[in-house]
N, C-alpha and C positions, 0 to 999 in steps of 0.2 A: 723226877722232872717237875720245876715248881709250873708250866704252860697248862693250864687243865683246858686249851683247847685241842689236845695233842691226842687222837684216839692210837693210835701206831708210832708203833717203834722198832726200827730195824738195827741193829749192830753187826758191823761186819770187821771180824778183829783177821788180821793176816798177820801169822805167825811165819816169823825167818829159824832156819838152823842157827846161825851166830850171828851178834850183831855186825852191821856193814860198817867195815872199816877201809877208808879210802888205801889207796898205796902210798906209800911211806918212799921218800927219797931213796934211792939208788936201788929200789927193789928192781926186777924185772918187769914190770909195766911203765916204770919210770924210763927206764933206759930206754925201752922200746920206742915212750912217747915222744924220745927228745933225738932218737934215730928219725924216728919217722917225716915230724918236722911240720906236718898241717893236723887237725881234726879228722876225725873218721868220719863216715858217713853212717847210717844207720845201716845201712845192706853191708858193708866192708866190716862192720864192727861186732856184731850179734852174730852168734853160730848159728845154725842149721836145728828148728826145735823139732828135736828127735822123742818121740813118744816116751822115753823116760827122762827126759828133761824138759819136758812140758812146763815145770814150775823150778828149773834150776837143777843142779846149779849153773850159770849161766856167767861161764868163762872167756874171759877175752884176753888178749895181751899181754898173757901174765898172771892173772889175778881173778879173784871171783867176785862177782860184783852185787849177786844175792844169789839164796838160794831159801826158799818157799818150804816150811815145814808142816803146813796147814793153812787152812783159811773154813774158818768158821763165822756161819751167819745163827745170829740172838734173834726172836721177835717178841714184842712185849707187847700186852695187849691190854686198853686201860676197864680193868674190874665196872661191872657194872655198877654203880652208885660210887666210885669214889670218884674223890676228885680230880685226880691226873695219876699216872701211870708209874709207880714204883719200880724204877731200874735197878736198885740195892735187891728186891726179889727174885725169885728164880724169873725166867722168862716163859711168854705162854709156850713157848717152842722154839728148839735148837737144832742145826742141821751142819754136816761138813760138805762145802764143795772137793775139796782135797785133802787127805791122801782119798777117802772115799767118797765117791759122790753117794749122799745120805742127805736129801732136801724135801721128804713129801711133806711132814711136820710142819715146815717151812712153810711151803707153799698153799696148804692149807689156812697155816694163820694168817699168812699174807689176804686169802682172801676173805677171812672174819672181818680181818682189819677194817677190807676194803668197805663193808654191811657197817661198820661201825663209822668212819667215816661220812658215809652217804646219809647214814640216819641223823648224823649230826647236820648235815646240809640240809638234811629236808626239814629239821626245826627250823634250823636259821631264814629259809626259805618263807616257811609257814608263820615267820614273824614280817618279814618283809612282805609276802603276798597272801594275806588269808584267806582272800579267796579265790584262790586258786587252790586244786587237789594237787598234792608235789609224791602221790603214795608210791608213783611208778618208778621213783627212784629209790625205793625200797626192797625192787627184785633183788633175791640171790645172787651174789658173784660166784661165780667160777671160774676164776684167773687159771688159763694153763699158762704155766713158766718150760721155758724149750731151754733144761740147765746145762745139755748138753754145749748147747750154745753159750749161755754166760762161762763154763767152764774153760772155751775156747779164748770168750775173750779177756779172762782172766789171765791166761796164759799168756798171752801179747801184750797183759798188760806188765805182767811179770818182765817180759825180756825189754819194752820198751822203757821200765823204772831202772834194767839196768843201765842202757843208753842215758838214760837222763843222768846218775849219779856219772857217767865217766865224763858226759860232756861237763857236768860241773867241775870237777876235777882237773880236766884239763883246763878251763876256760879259768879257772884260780889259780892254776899253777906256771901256765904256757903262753895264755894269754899276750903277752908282756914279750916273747920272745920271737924273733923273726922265724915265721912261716909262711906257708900257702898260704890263703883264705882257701878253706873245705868245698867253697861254691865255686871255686875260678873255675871255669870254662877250661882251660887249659889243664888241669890234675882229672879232668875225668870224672868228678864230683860231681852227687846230684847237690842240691841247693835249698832246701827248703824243710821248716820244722817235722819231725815224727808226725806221721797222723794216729790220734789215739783213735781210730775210730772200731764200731766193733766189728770180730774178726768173724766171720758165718764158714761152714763148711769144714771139712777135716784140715790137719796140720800141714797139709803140702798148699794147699787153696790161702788158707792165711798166710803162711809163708809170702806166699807170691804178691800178696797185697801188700805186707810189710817191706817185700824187699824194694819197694817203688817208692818208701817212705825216702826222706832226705834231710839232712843235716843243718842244722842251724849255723850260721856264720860265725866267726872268733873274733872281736873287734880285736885291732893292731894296737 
């Protein structure tokens, strides 16, 4: 990284089983989309996340629309005296949220990071105000991370990237063809974007938040 204002560095790579490849004319999600006639909604379209399909594969109408191989978090932390943080080196610490949750590494550097960071404010501080003491902002962090919870809402975030690649798909390919609108009042549809928000609690709890999510409209 050429930023030498940069103390932290997080990388967060999510690996798929095979790349995503849309559905291809006359397959079985095709045919399905052009029976069906409107857009799905997000509660109509996502399956039910079952404790082993937490991260896929995540099948609808035919077709698979990702399916999650891992997701690994890098954290890089920048060397004392140099000058900004070498990503081409190994990292100060690696961790897997899935297939194993494996994050203490992790979370730990996150909170070096956090010392390194602050001692950097407290210079810049102590240039803008010298006389003021800025030392208190030199305490120890001890960031807890609740990764049970990020691993949840990784999950939603998994099933809702499927949602999004179908809505694209269809919105490129159907767009253009007479149907419902997904939001009419009259088809029973709810109306309104995905909420990405994060998901807390076990998988029947997110579920229920997700299933009140609602669908984005198909311009005519």
């Amino acid at each position: 990284m050429s930023h030498n204002e940069i103390e932290l560095a997080l990388i967060i790579v999510i690996n798929e089983q095979i790349k995503y490849v849309p559905p291809a004319e006359g397959s079985a999600a095709w045919d399905q989309a052009c029976l069906e006639k409107s857009l799905r909604s997000y509660s109509n379209f996502a399956p039910l996340r079952t404790p082993d399909k937490l991260f896929g594969p995540v099948e609808a109408i035919g077709h698979t629309w990702i399916d999650i191989s891992s997701i690994e978090y890098s954290v890089w932390l920048k060397p004392t005296g140099a000058q900004c943080i070498n990503i081409a080196a190994n990292p100060t610490a690696s961790g897997t949220l899935f297939p194993d949750l494996n994050m203490e590494e992790v979370g730990q550097a996150l909170s070096q990071g956090m010392d390194l960071v602050k001692a950097a404010m407290c210079r810049t501080l102590d240039l803008i105000e010298p006389s003021v003491n800025h030392q208190h902002l030199l305490a120890p962090t001890a960031l807890e991370f609740e990764w049970g919870i990020e691993h949840s809402f990784m999950s939603v975030s998994v099933y809702k990237t499927a949602y999004f690649r179908y809505f694209e798909w269809y919105r490129r390919h159907f767009s253009g063809t007479k149907h419902y609108r997904a939001d009419s009042p009259t088809e029973g549809t709810e109306s309104a974007r995905p909420s990405t928000k994060r998901a807390y609690g076990n998988v029947s709890s997110s579920e229920s938040a997700t299933s009140e999510s609602e669908t984005p409209s198909v311009q005519k």
